[in-house]
C-alpha positions as CSV (number, residue, x, y, z in Angstrom):
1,X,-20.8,-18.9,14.3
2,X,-20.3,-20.0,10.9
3,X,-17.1,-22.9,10.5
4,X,-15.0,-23.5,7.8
5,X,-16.9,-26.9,7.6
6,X,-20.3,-24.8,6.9
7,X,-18.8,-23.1,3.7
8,X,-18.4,-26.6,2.2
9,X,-14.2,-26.5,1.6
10,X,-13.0,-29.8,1.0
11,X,-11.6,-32.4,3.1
12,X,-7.8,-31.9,2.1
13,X,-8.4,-27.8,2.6
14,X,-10.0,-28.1,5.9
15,X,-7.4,-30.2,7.2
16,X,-4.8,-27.9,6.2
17,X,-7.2,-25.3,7.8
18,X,-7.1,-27.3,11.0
19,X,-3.3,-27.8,10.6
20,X,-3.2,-23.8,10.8
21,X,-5.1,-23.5,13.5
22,X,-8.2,-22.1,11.8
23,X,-11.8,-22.8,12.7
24,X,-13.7,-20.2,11.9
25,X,-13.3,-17.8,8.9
26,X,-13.0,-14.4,9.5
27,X,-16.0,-11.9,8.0
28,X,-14.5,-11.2,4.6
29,X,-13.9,-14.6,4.1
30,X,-17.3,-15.7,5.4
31,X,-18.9,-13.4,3.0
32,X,-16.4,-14.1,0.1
33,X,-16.0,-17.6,-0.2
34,X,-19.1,-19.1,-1.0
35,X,-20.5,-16.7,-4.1
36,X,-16.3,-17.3,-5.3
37,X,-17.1,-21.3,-5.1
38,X,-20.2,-20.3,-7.0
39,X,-17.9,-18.5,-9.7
40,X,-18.9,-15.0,-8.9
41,X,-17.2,-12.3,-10.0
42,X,-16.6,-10.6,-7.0
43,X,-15.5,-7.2,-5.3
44,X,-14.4,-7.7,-2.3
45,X,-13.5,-4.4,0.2
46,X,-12.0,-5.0,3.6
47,X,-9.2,-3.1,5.3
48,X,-5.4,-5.1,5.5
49,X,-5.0,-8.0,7.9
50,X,-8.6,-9.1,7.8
51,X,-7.5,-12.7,6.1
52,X,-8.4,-11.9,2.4
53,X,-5.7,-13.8,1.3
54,X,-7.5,-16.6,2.4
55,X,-10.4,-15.2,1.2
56,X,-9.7,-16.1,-2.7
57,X,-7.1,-18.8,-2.3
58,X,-9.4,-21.4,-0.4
59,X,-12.2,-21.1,-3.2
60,X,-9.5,-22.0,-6.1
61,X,-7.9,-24.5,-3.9
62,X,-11.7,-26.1,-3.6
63,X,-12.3,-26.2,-7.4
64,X,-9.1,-27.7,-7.8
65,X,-9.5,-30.5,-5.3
66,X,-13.1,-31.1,-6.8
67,X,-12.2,-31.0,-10.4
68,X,-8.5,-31.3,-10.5
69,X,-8.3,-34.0,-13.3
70,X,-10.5,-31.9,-15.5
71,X,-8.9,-28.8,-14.9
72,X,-5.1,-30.1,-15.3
73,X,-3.7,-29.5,-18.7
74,X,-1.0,-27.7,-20.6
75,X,-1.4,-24.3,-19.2
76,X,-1.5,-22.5,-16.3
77,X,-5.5,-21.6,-14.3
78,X,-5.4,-19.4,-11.4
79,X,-3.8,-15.6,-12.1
80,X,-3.1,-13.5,-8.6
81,X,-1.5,-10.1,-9.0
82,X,-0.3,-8.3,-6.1
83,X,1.6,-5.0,-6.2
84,X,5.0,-6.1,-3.8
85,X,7.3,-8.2,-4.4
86,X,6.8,-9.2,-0.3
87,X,3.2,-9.3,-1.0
88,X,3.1,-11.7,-3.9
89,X,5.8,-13.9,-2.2
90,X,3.3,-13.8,1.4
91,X,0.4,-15.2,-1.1
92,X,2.7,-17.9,-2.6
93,X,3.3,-18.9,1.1
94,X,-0.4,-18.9,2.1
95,X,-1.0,-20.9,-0.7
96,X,1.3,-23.6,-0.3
97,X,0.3,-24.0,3.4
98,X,-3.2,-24.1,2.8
99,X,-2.5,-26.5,-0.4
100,X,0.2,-28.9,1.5
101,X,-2.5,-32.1,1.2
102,X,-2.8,-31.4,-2.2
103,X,-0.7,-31.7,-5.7
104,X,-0.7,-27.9,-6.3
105,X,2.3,-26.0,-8.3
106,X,3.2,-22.4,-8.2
107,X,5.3,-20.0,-10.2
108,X,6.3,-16.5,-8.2
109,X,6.8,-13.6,-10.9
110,X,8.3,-10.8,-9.0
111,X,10.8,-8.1,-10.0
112,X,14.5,-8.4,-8.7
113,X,14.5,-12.0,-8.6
114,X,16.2,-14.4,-11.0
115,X,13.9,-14.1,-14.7
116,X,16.0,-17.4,-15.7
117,X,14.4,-19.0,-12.7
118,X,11.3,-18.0,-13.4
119,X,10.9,-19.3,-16.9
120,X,11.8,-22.7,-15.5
121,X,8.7,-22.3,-12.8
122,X,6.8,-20.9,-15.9
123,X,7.5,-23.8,-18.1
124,X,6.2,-26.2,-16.1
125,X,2.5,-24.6,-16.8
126,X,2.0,-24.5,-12.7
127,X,-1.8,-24.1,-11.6
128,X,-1.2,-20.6,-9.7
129,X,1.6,-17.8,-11.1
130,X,1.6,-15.0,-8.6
131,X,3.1,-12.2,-9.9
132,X,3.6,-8.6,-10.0
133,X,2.5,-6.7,-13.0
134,X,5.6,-5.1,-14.1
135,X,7.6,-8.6,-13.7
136,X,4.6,-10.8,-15.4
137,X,4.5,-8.1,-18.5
138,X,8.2,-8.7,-19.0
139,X,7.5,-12.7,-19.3
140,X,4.1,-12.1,-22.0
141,X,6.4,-10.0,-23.9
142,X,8.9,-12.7,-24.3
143,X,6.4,-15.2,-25.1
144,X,7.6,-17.3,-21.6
145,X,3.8,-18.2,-20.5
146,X,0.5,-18.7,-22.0
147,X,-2.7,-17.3,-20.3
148,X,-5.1,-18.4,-22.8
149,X,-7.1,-21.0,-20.2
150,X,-6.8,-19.0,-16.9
151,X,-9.5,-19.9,-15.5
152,X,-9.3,-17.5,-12.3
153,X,-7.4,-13.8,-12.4
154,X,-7.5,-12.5,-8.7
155,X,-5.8,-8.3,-8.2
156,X,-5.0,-8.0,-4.8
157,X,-4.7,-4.5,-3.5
158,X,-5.7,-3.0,-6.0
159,X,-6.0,0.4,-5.5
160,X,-2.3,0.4,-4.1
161,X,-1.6,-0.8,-7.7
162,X,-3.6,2.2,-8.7
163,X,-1.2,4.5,-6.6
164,X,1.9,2.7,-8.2
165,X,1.5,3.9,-11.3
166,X,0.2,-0.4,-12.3
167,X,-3.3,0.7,-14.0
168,X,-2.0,0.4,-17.9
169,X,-0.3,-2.6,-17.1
170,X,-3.2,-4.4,-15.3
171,X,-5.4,-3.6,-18.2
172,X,-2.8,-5.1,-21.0
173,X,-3.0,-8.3,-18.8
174,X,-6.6,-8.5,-17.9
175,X,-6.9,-7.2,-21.9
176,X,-4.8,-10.6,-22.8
177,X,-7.0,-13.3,-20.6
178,X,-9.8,-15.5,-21.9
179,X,-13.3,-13.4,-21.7
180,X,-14.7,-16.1,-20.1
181,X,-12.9,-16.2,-16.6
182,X,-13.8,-15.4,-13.1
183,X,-12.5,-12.0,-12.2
184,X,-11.8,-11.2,-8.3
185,X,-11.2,-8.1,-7.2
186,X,-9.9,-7.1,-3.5
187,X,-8.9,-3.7,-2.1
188,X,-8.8,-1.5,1.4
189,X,-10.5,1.3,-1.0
190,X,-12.3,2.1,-3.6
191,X,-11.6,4.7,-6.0
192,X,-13.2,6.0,-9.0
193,X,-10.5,4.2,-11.5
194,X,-11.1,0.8,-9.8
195,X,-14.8,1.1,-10.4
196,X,-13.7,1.7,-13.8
197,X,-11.4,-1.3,-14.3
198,X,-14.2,-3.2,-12.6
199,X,-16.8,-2.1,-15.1
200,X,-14.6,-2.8,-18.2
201,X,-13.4,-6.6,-16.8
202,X,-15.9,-7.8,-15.2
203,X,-19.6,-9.7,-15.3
204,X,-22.2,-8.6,-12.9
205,X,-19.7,-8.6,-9.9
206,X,-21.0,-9.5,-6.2
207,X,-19.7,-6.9,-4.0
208,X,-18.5,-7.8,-0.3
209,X,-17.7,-5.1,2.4
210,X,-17.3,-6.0,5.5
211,X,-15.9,-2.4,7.0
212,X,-15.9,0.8,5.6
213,X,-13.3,1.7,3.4
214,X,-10.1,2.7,5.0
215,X,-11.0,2.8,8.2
216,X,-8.0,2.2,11.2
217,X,-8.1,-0.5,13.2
218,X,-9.7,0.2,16.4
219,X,-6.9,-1.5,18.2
220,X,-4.5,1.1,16.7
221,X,-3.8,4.0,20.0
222,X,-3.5,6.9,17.3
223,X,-1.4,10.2,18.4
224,X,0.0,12.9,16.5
225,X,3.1,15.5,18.2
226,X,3.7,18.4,16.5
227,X,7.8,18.7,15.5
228,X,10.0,20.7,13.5
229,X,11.1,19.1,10.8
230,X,14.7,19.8,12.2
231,X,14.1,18.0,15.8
232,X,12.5,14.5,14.2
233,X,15.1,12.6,14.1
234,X,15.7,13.4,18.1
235,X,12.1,13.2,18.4
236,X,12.7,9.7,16.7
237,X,15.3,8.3,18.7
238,X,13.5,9.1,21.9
239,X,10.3,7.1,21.2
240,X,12.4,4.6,19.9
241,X,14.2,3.9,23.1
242,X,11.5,4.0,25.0
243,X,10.9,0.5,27.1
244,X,7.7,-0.2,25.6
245,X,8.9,0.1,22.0
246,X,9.3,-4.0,21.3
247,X,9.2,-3.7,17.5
248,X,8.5,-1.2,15.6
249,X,8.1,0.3,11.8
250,X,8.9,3.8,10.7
251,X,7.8,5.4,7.4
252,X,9.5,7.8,5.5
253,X,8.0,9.3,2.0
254,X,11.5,8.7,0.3
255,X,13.8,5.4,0.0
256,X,16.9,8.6,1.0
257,X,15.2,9.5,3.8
258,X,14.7,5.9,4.9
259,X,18.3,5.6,5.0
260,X,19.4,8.9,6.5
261,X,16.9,8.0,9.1
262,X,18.8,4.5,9.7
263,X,22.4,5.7,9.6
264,X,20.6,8.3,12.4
265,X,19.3,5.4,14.2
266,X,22.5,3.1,14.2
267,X,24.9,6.2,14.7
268,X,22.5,6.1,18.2
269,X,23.2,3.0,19.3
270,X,19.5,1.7,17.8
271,X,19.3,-1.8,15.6
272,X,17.5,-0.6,12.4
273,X,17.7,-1.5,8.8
274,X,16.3,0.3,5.8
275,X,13.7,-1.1,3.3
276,X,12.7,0.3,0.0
277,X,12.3,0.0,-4.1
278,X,16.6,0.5,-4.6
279,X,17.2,-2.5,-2.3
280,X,17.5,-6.1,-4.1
281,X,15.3,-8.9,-3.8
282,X,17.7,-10.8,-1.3
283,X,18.6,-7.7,0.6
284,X,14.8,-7.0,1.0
285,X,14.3,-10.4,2.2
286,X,17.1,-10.7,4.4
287,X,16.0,-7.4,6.4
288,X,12.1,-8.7,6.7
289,X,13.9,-11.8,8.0
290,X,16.3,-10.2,10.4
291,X,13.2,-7.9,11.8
292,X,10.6,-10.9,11.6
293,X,13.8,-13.1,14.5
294,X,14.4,-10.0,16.6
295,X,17.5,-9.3,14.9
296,X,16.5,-5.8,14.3
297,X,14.4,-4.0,16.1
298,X,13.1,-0.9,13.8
299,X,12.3,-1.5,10.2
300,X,12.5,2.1,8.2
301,X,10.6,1.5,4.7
302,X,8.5,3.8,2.5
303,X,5.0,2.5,1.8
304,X,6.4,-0.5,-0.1
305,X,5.7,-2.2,3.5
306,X,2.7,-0.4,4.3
307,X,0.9,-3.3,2.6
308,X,1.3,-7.1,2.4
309,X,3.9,-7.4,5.0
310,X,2.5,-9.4,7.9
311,X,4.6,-9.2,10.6
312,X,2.8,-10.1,14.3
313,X,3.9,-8.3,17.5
314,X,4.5,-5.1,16.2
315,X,4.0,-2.7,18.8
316,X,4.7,0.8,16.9
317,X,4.2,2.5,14.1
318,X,6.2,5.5,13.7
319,X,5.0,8.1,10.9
320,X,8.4,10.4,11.0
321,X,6.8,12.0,7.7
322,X,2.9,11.9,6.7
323,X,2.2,10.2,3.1
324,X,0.9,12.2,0.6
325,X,-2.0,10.0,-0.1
326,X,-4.2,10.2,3.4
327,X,-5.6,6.1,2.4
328,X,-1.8,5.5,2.7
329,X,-2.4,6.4,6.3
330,X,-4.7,3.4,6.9
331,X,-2.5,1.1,5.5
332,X,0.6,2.0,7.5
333,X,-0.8,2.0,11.0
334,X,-2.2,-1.7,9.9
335,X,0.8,-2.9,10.5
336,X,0.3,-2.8,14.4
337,X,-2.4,-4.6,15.8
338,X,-3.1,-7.7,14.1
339,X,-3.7,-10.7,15.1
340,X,-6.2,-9.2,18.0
341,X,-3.1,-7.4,19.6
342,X,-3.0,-4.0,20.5
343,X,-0.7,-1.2,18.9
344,X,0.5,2.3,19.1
345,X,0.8,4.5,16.0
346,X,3.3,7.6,15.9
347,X,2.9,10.8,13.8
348,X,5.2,13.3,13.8
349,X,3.9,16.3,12.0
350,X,6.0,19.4,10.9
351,X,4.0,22.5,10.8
352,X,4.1,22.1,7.0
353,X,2.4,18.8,6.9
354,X,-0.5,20.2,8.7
355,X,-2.4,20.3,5.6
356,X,-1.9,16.5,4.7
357,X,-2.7,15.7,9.0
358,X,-6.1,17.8,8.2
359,X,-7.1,15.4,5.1
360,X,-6.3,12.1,7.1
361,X,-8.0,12.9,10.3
362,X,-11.1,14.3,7.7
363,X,-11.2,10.4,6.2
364,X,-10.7,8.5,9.6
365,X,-13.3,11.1,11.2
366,X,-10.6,11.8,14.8
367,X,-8.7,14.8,15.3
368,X,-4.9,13.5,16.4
369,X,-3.6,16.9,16.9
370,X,-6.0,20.4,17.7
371,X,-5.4,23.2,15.7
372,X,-3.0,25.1,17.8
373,X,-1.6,29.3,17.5
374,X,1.5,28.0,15.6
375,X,-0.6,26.5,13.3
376,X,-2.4,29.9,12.9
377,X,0.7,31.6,12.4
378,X,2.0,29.8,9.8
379,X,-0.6,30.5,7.6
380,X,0.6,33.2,4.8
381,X,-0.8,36.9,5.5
382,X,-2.4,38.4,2.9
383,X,-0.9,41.1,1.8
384,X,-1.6,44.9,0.2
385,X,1.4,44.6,-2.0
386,X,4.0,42.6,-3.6
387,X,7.0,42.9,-1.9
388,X,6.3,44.8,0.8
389,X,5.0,44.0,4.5
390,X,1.3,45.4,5.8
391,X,3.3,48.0,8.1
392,X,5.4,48.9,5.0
393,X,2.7,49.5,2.7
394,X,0.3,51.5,5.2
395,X,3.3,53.4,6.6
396,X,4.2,55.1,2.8
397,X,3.1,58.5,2.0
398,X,0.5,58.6,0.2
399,X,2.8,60.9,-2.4
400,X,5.1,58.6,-2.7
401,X,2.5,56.0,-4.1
402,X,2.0,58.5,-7.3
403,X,3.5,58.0,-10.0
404,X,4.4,61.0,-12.4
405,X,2.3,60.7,-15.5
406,X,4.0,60.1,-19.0
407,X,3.8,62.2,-21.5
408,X,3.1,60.0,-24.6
409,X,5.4,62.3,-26.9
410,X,8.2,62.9,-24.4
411,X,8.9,59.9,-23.6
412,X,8.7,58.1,-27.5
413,X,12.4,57.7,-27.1
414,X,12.9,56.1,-23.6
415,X,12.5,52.4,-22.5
416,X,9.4,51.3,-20.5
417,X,10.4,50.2,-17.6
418,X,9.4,46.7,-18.5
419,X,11.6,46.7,-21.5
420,X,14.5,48.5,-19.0
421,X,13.9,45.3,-16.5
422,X,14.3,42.8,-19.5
423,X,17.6,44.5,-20.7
């Protein structure tokens, strides 16, 4: 088994490695890290939690312990863009861990923190900024940071940037960055926009896969349970209160729903706190905090904590509505079962999501929930005429059906009926 002392890390990064309680990299990073200390550009596709973090941040960290006094100057090197606020502030953690026997300075760029803050980090030219896009376009446009010598631009998640709506703003950046850079690339998928990006920005890119693309964890005890939209809450509450139920997330699709479902849960007698784009910064962080101590049990968030929110000892994931995007799926249930532990993911599934349950259990290839007679039922009949039921239409005499025909002369001074309906 390949050790982090086999990829060639240096000394102050292995013992920081050894600190953590690492030995042995995990298979993304054993097949990332040494073409990244070779300056690849790189592709990298692994599902969340497999340790990509790691992945690109121990390669930078290496160059910068080997050629720190060459590399230190006026402006900034290292680039990492992440889509969350949480996710971006998790990498700025990782990195000073995995940098605390080095002289290594960070900026963290995020939306709904203090911008006056930030341009102090920022002015200190610090070798990494982590940032989201949004936050770090707001900074170039006020001239507040130079990123003409990054050396290293790393998008993390990037096709959950691609679902954001981040694609235009990740090409003005990668558009404004030297054209001789390293260029790293990681994401749970692949779609055909990433490719794209990939083509335009980068240089004969090694590609790294260490599991198909969005597939669950196999640790993950998958169910579906059909219930009407009107009984989910109930539904909800009783999984909730169930004994085995430790900690647990639950996804909604909107950040209203999130907190109807939380005033539900609280009204219940349940400890549960909402997360989601409206909350602030230190409200966001306080609730991850409160959840992460045991303070509250349930999180409810949309998919802003689908990714880059690694919390251990989750033992449920409670899907009270289906995403609209079936990768979204993936990403959500990773949130149980990490670290090697085992988890439990919940769907609850209205008879009108049974469309979106189809295209998820088609991409993870199980079937949560068998097609069932209500399911039949639902389906719209077809019918002989608009307006009127089967047994309405079949039922009319045949007479009745005929209309009289117009004369074209003795009726020149009528309305059609069309022109009658529009009066």
């Amino acid at each position: 088994m390949t050790s982090f002392t086999d990829l060639g890390l240096a000394k102050p990064i292995l013992r920081a490695l050894a600190n953590e309680g690492h030995d042995h990299p995990t298979p993304i990073q054993d097949a990332a890290i040494l073409p990244l200390i070779e300056q690849h550009d790189l592709i990298g596709i692994a599902q969340t939690g497999t340790g990509k973090t790691a992945a690109f941040l121990l390669p930078i960290l290496h160059h910068l312990a080997s050629h720190g006094d060459r590399r230190r100057g006026s402006t900034s090197r290292s680039l990492v863009l992440a889509p969350t606020r949480e996710l971006a502030g998790q990498i700025e953690a990782s990195l000073k861990r995995y940098s605390r026997f080095m002289r290594v300075s960070s900026a963290l760029v995020i939306g709904g923190a203090s911008a006056r803050h930030q341009l102090r980090a920022l002015s200190r030219r610090p070798d990494f900024i982590v940032a989201t896009p949004g936050r770090l376009l707001d900074h170039m446009a006020n001239a507040n940071l130079d990123l003409g010598e990054i050396d290293t631009v790393v998008l993390d998640e990037a096709d959950q940037m691609l679902d954001m709506g981040f694609l235009p703003a990740m090409r003005r950046i990668l558009a404004a960055l030297p054209r001789t850079r390293q260029t790293v690339l990681f994401s749970a998928t692949m779609p055909r926009e990433i490719r794209a990006l990939a083509a335009d920005f980068m240089r004969d890119p090694v590609e790294v896969s260490v599991a198909p693309a969005a597939t669950p964890v196999e640790l993950v005890k998958q169910q579906a349970l059909a219930v009407p939209a009107s009984e989910k809450r109930q539904k909800l509450k009783e999984i909730l209160s169930q004994n085995g139920v430790t900690r647990a997330i639950v996804f909604t699709r909107t950040k209203h729903g999130a907190d109807r479902v939380t005033r539900f849960l609280e009204q219940g007698g349940l400890s549960a706190a909402a997360i989601h784009g409206n909350k602030s910064q230190n409200q966001r962080e306080r609730t991850l905090a409160d959840f992460k101590a045991g303070r509250v049990r349930t999180l409810v968030a949309t998919d802003i904590a689908a990714r880059g929110i690694d919390i251990d000892a989750v033992s449920h994931v409670v899907n009270f509505e289906l995403p609209n995007v079936p990768e979204a799926y993936v990403h959500r249930i990773g949130r149980t079962a990490r670290a090697g532990a085992s988890g439990h993911a919940i769907s609850l599934v209205d008879v009108n999501e049974r469309g979106l349950l189809r295209t998820i259990e088609k991409l993870i290839g199980t079937q949560l929930l068998p097609e069932d007679e209500t399911e039949k039922r639902a389906q719209p009949r077809r019918r002989s005429k608009p307006g009127k039921r089967p047994e309405e239409a079949s039922s009319a005499p045949r007479q009745a059906k005929r209309r009289p025909r117009r004369r074209r002369n003795g009726n020149a001074g009528r309305p059609s009926q069309s022109q009658a309906r529009a009066a």
